[in-house]
C-alpha positions as CSV (number, residue, x, y, z in Angstrom):
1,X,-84.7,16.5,41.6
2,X,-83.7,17.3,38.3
3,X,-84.1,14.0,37.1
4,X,-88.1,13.9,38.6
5,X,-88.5,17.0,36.7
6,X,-87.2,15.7,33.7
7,X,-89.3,12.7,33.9
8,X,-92.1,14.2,34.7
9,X,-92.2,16.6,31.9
10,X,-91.4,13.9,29.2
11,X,-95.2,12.4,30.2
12,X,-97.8,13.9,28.4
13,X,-100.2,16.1,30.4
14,X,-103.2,13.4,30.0
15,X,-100.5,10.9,31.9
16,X,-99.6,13.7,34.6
17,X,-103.3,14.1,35.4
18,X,-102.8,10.2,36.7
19,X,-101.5,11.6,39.6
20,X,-104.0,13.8,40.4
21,X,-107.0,11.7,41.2
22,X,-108.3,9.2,44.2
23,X,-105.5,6.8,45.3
24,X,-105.5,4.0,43.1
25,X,-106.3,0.5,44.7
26,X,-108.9,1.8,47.2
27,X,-113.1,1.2,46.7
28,X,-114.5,4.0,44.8
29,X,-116.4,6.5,47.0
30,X,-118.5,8.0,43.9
31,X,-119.9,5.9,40.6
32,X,-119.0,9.4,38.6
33,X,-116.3,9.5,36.8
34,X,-113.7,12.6,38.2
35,X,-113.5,15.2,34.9
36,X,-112.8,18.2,36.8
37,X,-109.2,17.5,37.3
38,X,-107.1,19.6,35.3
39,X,-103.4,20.7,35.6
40,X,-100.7,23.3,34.4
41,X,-98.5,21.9,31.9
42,X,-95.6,24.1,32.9
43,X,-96.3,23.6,36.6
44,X,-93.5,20.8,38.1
45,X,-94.1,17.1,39.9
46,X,-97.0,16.9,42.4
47,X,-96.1,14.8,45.5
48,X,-97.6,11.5,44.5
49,X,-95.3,11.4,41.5
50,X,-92.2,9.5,42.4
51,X,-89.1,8.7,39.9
52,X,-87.4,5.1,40.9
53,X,-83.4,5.2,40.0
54,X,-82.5,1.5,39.9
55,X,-78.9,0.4,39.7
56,X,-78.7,-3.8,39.6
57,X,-75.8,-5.6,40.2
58,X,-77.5,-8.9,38.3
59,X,-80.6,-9.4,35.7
60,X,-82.0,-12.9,35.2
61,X,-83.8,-12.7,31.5
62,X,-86.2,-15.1,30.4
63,X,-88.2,-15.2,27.4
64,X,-90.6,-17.1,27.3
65,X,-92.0,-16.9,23.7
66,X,-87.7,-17.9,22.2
67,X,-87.6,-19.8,25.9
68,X,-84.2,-18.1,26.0
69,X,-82.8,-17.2,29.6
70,X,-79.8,-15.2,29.8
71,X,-77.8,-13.9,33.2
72,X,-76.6,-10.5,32.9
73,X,-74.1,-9.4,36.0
74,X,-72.0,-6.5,36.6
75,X,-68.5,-6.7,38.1
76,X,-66.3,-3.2,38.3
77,X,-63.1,-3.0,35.7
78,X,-59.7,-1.7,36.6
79,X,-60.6,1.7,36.7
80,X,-63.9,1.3,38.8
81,X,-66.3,1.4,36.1
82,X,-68.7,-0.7,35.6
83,X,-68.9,-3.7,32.9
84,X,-71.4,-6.5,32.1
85,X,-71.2,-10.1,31.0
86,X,-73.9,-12.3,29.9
87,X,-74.2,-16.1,30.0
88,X,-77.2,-17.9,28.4
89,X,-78.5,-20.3,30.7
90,X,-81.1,-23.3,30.6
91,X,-84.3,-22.2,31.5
């Protein structure tokens, strides 16, 4: 939770109010654009804003402009932390 917060109040308020509005992806119900929406800057995460933690084991890298690919993987050390190694590869 603390880390939602945290992310949430590192967005700017115009962001936060993102949130707020019709659920993106679905038809329009009204041609007018929504301007009433307005929010409390101090005021925490609503419910439709969601923080993703991701914690790979393995990135595959490509670049296409260089046309570089490098494979970044994780393994755990001696003392359980992790490390990474890369290896560039052909693309």
């Amino acid at each position: 939770m603390q880390q939602r917060e945290k992310a949430w109040f590192s967005t700017s308020v115009k962001s936060r109010l993102q949130y707020l509005g019709p659920n993106p992806g679905l038809p329009c119900i009204s041609e007018q654009p929504i301007q009433d929406l307005s929010i409390d800057s101090s005021t925490g995460p609503v419910g439709a804003f969601c923080l993703l933690v991701l914690d790979p084991d393995q990135v595959d890298y490509l670049n296409l402009k260089s046309n570089q690919r490098v494979e970044f993987a994780s393994r755990l050390d001696a003392t359980g932390a992790k490390c990474w190694t890369s290896e560039r590869i052909n693309p």
